[in-house]
Structures are given as structure tokens and as C-alpha cells.
C-alpha positions as CSV (number, residue, x, y, z in Angstrom):
1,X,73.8,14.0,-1.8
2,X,76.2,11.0,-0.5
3,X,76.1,8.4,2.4
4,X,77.7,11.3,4.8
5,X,74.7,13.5,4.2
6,X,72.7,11.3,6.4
7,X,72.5,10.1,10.3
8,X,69.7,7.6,9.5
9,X,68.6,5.1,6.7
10,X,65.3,2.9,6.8
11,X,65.2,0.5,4.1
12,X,62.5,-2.0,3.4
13,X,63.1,-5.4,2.0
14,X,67.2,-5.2,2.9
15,X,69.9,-7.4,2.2
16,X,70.6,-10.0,5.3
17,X,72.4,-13.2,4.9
18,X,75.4,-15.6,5.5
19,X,78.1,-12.9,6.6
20,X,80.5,-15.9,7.3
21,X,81.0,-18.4,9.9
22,X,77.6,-20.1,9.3
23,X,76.4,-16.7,11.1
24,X,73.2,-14.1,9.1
25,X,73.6,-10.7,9.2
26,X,72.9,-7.2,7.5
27,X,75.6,-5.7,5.5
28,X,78.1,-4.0,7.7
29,X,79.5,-0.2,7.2
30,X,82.1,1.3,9.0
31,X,80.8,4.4,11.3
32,X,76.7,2.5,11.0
33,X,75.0,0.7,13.4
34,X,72.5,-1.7,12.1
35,X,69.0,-1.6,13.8
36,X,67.2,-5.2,13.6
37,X,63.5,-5.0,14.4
38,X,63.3,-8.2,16.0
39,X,66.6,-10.3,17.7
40,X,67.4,-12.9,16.8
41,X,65.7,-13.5,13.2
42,X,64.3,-17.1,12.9
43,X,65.9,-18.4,9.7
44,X,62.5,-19.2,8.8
45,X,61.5,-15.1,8.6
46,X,62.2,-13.0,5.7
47,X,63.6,-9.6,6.9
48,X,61.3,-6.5,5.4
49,X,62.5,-3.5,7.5
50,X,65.9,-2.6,9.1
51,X,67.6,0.6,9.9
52,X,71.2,2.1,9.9
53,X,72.4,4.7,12.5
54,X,75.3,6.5,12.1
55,X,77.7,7.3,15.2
56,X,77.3,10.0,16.5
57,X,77.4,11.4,20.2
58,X,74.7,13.8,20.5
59,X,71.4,11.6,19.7
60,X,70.5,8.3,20.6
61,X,68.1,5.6,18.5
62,X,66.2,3.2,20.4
63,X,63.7,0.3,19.0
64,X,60.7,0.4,21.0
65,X,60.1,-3.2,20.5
66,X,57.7,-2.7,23.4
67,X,55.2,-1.6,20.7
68,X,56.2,-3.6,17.9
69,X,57.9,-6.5,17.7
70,X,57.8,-7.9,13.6
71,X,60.2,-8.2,11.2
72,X,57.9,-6.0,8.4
73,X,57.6,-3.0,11.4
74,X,60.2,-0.8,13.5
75,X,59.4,1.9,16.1
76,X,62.3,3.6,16.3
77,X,62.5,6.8,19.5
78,X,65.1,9.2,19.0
79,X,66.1,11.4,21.6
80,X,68.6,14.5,20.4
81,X,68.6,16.7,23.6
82,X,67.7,19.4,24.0
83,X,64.9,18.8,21.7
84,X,61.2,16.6,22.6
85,X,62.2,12.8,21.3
86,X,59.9,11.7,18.2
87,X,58.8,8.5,17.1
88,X,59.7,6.9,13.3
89,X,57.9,4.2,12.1
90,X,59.4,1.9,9.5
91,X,56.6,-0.3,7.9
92,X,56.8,-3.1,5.0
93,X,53.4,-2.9,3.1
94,X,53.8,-6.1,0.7
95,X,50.8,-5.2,-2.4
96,X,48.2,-8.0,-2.4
């Protein structure tokens, strides 16, 4: 399998930091869309969950941050007509 086998990647505990002129950021990827779970991030909160959505023109990702709005939690809707939309959930479950 590579990247190109895939229209959507949920990582826990990614990578977001200075991406240059004093601005944070997740790491950017040509033909990706980076889903934050909550905009903007306080510098004070440690990012746990984010999502990547590759471009494409027949389905659509949307954060339903009317139901969650956390930086360890994403509800994520996606809508691919003709089929029903579903619901993925992206949770950061830190051990005790």
C-alpha cells in the first residue's frame, strides 16, 4: 500500500508546530486537506486527533463540531452521493 491508496487518514497524537512566520500548523501535503478538530488551537492545548482528506470531487468531509468540539475528539460526516453519509469518530484515549 502507498499514500495514493487512501482518501482519508486519522492520526492520533500528530505533528503540529511553528510552520513559519511565528504561525502553528499541521504538516502540509500537496493534494491533502488537513482537518483540525477545534479552530484555532490555544497554544496552551496539545493536539491529539487530526485528519487528512484527500481532494477529490465526489465526496465531501465535514467536522461536526456541533457534537464535539476537543482537541482529543473529531466527528467527521461524509457524504459520497449516491450513498447514506456515515459518521467517523476519531478519539485520543491517553492510558491512565
Amino acid at each position: 500500500s502507498t499514500i495514493h491508496d487512501f482518501d482519508i487518514i486519522l492520526l492520533t497524537e500528530p505533528w503540529f508546530g511553528n510552520i513559519g512566520n511565528n504561525q502553528r500548523g499541521p504538516v502540509a501535503g500537496p493534494g491533502w486537506t488537513p482537518i483540525l478538530p477545534v479552530q484555532p488551537i490555544p497554544d496552551e492545548i496539545t493536539l491529539r486527533v487530526m485528519v487528512y482528506v484527500r481532494h477529490r470531487n465526489d465526496f465531501t468531509v465535514t467536522l461536526r463540531s456541533d457534537l464535539a468540539k476537543d482537541a482529543d475528539i473529531q466527528i467527521l460526516q461524509i457524504d459520497q452521493p449516491p450513498h447514506t453519509p456515515i459518521i467517523v469518530t476519531n478519539i485520543y484515549n491517553q492510558r491512565a
